[in-house]
Every structure is written in C-alpha cells, then in structure tokens.
N, C-alpha and C positions, 0 to 999 in steps of 0.2 A: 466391473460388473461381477455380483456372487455369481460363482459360478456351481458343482456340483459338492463340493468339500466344504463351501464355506456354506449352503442350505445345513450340510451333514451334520456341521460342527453348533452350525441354530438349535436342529434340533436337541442334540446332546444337550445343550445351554437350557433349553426350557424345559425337556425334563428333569435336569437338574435343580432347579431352582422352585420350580413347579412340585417336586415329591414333598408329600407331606403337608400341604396347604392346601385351603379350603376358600372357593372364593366366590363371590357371593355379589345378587345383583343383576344390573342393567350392564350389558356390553355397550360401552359408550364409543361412539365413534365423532371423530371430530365434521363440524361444520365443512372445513376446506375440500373434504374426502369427497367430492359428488359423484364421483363415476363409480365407484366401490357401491355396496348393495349396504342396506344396514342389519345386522344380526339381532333377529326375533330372538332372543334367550332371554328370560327375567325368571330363573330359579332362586331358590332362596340361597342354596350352597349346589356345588358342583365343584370337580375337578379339572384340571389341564395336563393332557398326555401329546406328545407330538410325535410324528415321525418326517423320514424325507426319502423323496425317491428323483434321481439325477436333479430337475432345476426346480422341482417340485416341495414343496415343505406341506406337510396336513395337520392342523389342532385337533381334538378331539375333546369337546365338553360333555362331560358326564355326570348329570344329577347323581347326587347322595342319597335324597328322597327324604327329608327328613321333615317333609310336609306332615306332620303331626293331626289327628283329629280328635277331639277330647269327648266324650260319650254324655249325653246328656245328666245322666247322672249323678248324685255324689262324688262316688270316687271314679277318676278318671281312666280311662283302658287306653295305652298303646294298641294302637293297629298299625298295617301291614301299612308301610309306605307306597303311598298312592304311585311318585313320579318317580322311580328308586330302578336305573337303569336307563334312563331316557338319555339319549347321546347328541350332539349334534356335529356334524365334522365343515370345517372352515380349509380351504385349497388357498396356498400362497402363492406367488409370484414375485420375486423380492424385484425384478427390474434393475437399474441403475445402481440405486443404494439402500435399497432395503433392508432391514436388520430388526431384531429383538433384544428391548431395554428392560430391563426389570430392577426397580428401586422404589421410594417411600413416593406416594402421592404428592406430598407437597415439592418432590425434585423431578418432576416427569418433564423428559428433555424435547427440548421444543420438534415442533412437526411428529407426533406422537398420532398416529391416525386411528388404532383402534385398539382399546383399552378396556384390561382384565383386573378387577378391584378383588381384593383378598378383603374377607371378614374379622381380620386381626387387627390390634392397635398398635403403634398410628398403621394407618390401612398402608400394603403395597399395592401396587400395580403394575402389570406384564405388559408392553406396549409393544406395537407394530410401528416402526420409527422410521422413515423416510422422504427424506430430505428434496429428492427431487420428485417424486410422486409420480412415478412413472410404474411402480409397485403396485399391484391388484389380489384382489380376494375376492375366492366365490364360494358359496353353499352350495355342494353335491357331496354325493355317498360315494363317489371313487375318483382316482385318477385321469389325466386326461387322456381320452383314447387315441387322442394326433401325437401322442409320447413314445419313444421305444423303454423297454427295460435299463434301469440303472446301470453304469460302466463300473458303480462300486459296489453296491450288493447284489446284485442280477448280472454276474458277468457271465455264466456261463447261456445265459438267454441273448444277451448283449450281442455274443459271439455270433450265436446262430442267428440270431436275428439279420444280422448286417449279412452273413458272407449267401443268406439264404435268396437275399433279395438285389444283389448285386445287376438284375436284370432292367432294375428299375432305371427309366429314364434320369433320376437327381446324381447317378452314380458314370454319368457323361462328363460334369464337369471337374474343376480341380480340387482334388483330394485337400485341403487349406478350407475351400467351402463346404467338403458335404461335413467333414467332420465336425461345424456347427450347426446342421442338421439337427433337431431333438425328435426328429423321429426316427432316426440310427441311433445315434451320438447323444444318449438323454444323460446330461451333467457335464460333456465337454464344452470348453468356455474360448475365449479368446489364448489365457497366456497357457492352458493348458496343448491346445492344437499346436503352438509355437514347439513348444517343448516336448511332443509326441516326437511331432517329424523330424525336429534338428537331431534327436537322440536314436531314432529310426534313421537315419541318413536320407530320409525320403525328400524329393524339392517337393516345394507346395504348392507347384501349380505341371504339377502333373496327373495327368487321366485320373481321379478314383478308383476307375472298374482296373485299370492295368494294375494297378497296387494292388489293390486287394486278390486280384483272379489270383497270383502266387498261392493263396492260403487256404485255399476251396483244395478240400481231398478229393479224390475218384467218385468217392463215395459220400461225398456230400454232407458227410458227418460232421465236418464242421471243425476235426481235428486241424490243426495246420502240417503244408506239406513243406515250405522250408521254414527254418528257426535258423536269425542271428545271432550275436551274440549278445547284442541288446535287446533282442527281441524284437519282434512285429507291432507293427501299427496297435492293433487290437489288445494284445496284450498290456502295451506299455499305457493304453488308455486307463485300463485298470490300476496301473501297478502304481502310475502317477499318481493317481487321483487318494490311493490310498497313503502316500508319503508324506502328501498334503495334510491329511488329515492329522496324521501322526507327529506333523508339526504344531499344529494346536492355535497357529496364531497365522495371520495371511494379511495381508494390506486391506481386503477385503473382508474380515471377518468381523461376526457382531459383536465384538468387544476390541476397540478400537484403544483400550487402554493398555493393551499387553503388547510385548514384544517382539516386530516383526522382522527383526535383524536376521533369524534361521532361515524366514521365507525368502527376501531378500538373496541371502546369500546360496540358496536352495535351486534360481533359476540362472537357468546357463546361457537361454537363449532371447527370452523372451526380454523386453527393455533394455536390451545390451549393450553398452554404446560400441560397443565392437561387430556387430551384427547390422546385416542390411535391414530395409524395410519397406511393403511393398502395398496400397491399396489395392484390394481384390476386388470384382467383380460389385460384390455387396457394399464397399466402403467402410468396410473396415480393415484393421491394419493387422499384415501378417510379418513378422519377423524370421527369417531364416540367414542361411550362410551358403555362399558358394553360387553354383547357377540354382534359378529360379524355376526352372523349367519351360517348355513350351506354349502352354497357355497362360503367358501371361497377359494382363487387358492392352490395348489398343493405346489407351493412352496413362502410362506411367505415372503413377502420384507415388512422392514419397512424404511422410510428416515431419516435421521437424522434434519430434521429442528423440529422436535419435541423435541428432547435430546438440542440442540442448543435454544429452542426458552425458554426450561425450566431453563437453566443454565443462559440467561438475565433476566429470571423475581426473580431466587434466585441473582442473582447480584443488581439488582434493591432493593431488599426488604433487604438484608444486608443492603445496604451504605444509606439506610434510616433509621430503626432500630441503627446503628450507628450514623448517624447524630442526631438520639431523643437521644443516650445516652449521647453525647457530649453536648445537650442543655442542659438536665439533671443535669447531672455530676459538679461540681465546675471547674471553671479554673483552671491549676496550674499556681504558677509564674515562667514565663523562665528563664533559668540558667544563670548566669554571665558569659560570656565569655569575654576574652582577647580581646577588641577590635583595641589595638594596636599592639600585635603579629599578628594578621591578617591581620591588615593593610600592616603594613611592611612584610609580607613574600609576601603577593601578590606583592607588588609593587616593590618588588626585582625579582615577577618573569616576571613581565612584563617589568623590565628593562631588564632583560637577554634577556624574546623572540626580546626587541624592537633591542638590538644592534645584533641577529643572522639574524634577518632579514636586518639591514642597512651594517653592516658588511660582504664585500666580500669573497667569500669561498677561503679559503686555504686549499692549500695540505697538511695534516700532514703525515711525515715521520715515519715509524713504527720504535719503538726504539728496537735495537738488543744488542748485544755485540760487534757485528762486525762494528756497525754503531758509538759505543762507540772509540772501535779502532779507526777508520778512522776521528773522529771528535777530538781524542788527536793529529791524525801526522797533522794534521791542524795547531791546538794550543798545544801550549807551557806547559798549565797545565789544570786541571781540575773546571776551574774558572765557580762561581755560575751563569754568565752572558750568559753560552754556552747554547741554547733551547734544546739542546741533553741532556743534564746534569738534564734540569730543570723536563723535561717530565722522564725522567729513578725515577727521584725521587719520582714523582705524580706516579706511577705506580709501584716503588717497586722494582727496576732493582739492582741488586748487582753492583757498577763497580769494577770495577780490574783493575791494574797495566797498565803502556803503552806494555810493550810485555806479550803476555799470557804466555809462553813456562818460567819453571825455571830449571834453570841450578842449579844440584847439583855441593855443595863444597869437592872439593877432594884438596891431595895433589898438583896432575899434574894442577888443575885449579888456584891452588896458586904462581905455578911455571910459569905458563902462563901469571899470570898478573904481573909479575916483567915487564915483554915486553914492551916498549910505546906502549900505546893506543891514539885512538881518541875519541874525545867525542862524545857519543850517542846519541841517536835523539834526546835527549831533550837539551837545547842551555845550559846547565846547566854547567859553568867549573871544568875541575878535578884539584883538588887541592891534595897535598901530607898533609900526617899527620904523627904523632908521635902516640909511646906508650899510652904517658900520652892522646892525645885526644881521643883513643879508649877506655881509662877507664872512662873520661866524658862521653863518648855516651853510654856506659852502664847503667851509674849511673843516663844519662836523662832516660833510659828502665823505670829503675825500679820505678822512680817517676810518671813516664807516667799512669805504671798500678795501683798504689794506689791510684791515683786524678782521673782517671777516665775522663778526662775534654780533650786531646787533643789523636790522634789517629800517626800514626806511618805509612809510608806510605814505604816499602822495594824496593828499584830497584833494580831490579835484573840485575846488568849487569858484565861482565866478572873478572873487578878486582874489587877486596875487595877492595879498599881506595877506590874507585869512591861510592861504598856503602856506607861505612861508611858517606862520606860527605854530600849523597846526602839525608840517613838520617836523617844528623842536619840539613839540609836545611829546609827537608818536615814537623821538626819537629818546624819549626821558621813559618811558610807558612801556616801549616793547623791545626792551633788551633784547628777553627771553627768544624771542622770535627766531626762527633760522630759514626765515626765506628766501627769494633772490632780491637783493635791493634793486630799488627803479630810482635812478638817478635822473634829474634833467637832463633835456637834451641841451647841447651846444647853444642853440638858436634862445634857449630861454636865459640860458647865462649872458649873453649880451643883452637881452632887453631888458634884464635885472641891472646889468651894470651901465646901460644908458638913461635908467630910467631914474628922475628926482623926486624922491619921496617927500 
C-alpha cells in the first residue's frame, strides 16, 4: 500500500510533468468508477499544480481565463478574463494501488479512472490509475480533519501533536497499532512501523503510552527527555520517511518502471526472511525480531510470506554458491555420442509424423477369427497380399483352417465318402488316388517334420481322398509357411492303410 513517501514522490511526479502545459476540456471519469463523485469542471484551458500531506495527495485546477468576448463592433476589444482565477481542488486517497500515469491518449493504461486531457497534439493525458479500485476522491477546499499533521513536512506539529495527546484512550493499546493511526501517525504505513521499531529497539506489541511517556519533558514542551542513539520512535518516523523519499523509487511508487533494487536493499526488517512475523490485533502483518512483547493477541497468526520469502533467498544463495563451484571446478570433456544414430532415428521420426499428418485417415478393421473366416470365402487361399493376413500376423493372430468345426474319422464317415461329392468351397478339384499315392503323402509327413522348413496345412472335409490331395497340393503351395505342422493321428494311418481304394 502507498504509504506517506510514495503520495510525496506522486506529487513531485505531477508537478513535474504538469509544469508548463495547458489542458483543456471535460474531466472524464470512467464508467466502472461509481463510488467516486464526477468533477463538474469544463473550462476551456486550466492548469494542474499538486501537493501531499502524510496519506493524503490534493490536485488543484486552475482556469487560465481565456474566455475571450469580442465587442460587437468592427474592430474587436480584448477584455478582462471573465473565469481567470477560478480553482477547483480534488482530495486523493491512493488505497491499495493507486498511482498517477501520464502519457499520449491513445496509450492510457488500462483501469485509468479519472482523466486530464492536454490541448496539445497528439493530445496527453494525466490519469488517476488503479488497479484494484479501492482508491477514492473527493471535492473539498482542505484537508481531512480526522488526519494529524504530516511525519515529513509537519514534524515539528507531528511531535507535539502525538506526545500532547498521549492521554488519549487509542494510546492503551500496542505501539505496532497506534502508529497506523493517521490521526497521530498521518503518512506511517505498514513497512514503515516495521522499520521505526526494529531500528528503535522498541517490541511492537508493547503499551504505546509506556513508550512514548519517556519523551514528554516536565514542561511538556515537547522536547525529548531521553535520546538514543538511533534515536526515538518520533524522530526516526521522520527521518525514515525522508530516506524514502531521497531514494526516488519504492516497490510502491507511481512509476513502476524504475529501479527498485536501493529500496529493496534499503529495508532491514520489514519482508525479511530472517525476521519473525506476527498478525496484530487489526489483521495486519507486523514484522520484528527478538521478543514481541506482552500484548501480543490471544490467538497467534503467522503468514507465510516469510517461510516463502526465506526459501527464495536459500534458492538464490544455492545456485550462486553453485555457479562459484562450477567456475571453480575443472570442465570435464563431453561424452561422445553417436551423432548419426541420432540423426537418423529423428529423421525417421519426423518422416513417420510428416506421412500421419499428409496421410488420410483410414479405418482399420479389427482382426478377429471370424473376420479371418469371412476374408478366406472371399479368396481362394491364404495369400500374403490379403491386409487381413498381413495385420493377424503384426499382431500375433493364430489362423486356422477355412471351416473351424472338424469332423471326427470313423467307419460310417469312410462309408460316406465312397458317395460322389462336390467340391468344397475352395475351387480346388477332387482328384481320385491309389494306394501307392497315400504311401507318398505319408512319406512327404515324415520329411516335412525332420526339415522342419515347410508346414502341412489339413482340410478337413468329408471324404478322405479330397484330404489326401488337398494335402499334396498345400504341401506344393505353402513352403513359405513356418507354422506348427498337424500331422495324422495314428488311428487315421491304419484306416488309410486298411482301407481299398
């Protein structure tokens, strides 16, 4: 939150930027702004002068008066400027994040609430810029009266003011709360109290009135009766606040483009990760060191931006502490890697992504057994050209015979295929055989299982001679094969060689 340095440092900003321009027009205020009042102003040209007092910031609009009237006559008479002094004064409140933007109209940075147009080309504009909108403005001719005098320009009022009224019941409780009082303390902030007390040796959660009674003379003057060596509470309220300023740039200030590395490195106590931290009374957070003092609340909160702000600065001091031992340290020499297996496996994989991407999507058909069937009554055999064939194989699929069902061989099924037959699904003709070729196709059996090299493929269909043939056929056909052979059983080899063809 701005606190009393960085109002200071506003104003400085807009009279700076403000001298010497002319600006002209409606004071426009944005639609979102509804709690804010809207400013009656529409002079032709006027000025912007500011000042600040502790949390307080004031505008001040002052006509130029160049309201012009021309005489009816010929030649025209200058007269006395009708509006030439007319003022109007605006009270800030910056809240949370409030700040003052000044740049060309067409870069007014967003949440821009209420806006000062200059009569130059291309036009500027001086915005009141607040992000969380917790910032307000009002129209009155002076400060607020629930305020005390500023801790940076009004210290010696400041002084007398606090140590005059120390009788007051708000000066009961602990010295951490009253000193965010702004009707003692007008301009102390959150890391400002942090940094009074830890530099003061004072805890922050003890009595106000016991701290302060020290500093009251006999005579009520207002002198202090003991001096540290860092000085007093009251003192150092000032002496901070002016440090601040003299730094030029704060985490908080309205030009959030400059460098806040001095402020940073400027605070000792406040965001420390070295430093405790404590919810007071009001809910906000006070940081100090050592004991806390006696009134501290009932039930203990601490926040964790101190566990968090300590675990960036062990982050920070590792991977520095590492980077010295790497500077340290010898290089070693990098390992030799294969820089053409790398090459070629990427650029195999970028040829795969580049053809799935140009390549349009097909449906693949899930490979079953039944899909196996259905793609033999198609075709004629189990040829390596079939994509059913191909994919069953990439995956591992057993295939099996054209009919799945086998027919045991009995007498009555030997008696049955004397019968003509017709040929089976497959275009394959039934030829008749002899003796002697059923002792060839045995004696292929047994060469088939010693070489190991071609496979044996049984159709199972009603008559035995259709078998037999269709075995030398599969057995001329599918060399290539390396499946398991299925051999006859025993029982078929005797009724082959009892049987007279």
């Amino acid at each position: 939150m701005p606190e009393g340095p960085e109002l200071h440092l506003s104003s400085r900003f807009i009279n700076t930027v403000c001298r010497g321009r002319i600006f002209t027009g409606k004071v426009v205020k944005s639609e979102v702004s509804t709690k804010n009042p809207d400013i009656d102003w529409d002079e032709k040209s006027y000025t912007i002068s500011s000042s600040s007092r502790g949390k307080e910031l004031q505008i001040t609009l002052t006509s130029t008066g160049n309201n012009i009237k021309k005489n009816t006559k010929k030649i025209a008479k200058l007269k006395v400027p009708e509006n030439a002094g007319k003022s109007q004064k605006i009270f800030f409140n910056f809240g949370m994040s409030g700040r003052f933007n000044f740049c060309e109209s067409n870069e007014m940075v967003k949440h821009s609430h209420l806006n000062f147009y200059t009569g130059c080309k291309p036009p500027m504009v001086l915005s009141f810029v607040d992000y969380r909108r917790f910032g307000r403005w009002r129209i009155d001719d002076d400060w607020a009266p629930d305020r005390g005098p500023c801790v940076i320009l009004e210290y010696p009022q400041f002084r007398e003011n606090v140590l005059k009224r120390l009788s007051d019941t708000a000066f009961n409780k602990p010295i951490c709360e009253v000193l965010l009082n702004q009707k003692y303390f007008n301009g102390v902030g959150n890391y400002l109290r942090a940094e009074v007390l830890y530099r003061a040796g004072v805890r922050p959660f003890d009595q106000a009135r016991a701290v302060l009674e020290e500093l009251v003379d006999t005579n009520c003057s207002g002198d202090t009766k003991i001096k540290k060596e860092n000085g007093d509470v009251l003192e150092l309220c000032n002496r901070l606040a002016l440090e601040v300023v003299q730094l030029g740039a704060t985490v908080y200030n309205p030009s959030p483009d400059e460098d806040h590395s001095k402020f940073t490195a400027w605070l000792q106590c406040y965001y420390n990760p070295g430093m405790k931290n404590m919810v007071d009374h009001n809910k906000r957070t006070i940081w100090y060191a050592g004991d806390a003092g006696p009134m501290v609340p009932k039930d203990i909160k601490t926040k964790g931006m101190k566990k968090r702000a300590a675990q960036i600065k062990e982050e920070m001091t590792t991977t520095e502490d590492e980077s010295q031992e790497e500077d340290e340290s010898p290089k070693k020499k990098p390992r030799k890697t294969s820089n053409k297996k790398l090459t070629t496996f990427n650029q195999e994989e970028k040829d795969s992504q580049e053809h799935a991407i140009n390549s349009p999507k097909k449906k693949t058909r899930r490979v079953t057994r039944n899909t196996l069937k259905d793609s033999h009554q198609s075709q004629t055999s189990y040829s390596s050209d079939n994509p059913i064939v191909k994919r069953a194989k990439r995956k591992g699929i057993k295939q099996n015979s054209p009919e799945k069902k086998t027919k045991r061989v009995t007498r009555r099924s030997l008696q049955d295929s004397e019968q003509p037959q017709t040929p089976g699904s497959l275009d394959i003709p039934v030829v008749k055989g002899t003796k002697k070729d059923v002792k060839e196709i045995i004696n292929d059996y047994n060469e088939t299982i010693t070489t190991n090299k071609s496979e044996v493929v049984v159709i199972k269909e009603d008559s035995l001679k259709d078998k037999l043939e269709r075995t030398k056929r599969s057995l001329q056909h599918n060399n290539k094969n390396t499946r398991k052979l299925k051999v006859p059983s025993t029982k078929v080899r005797k009724l082959l060689s009892r049987r007279k063809f």
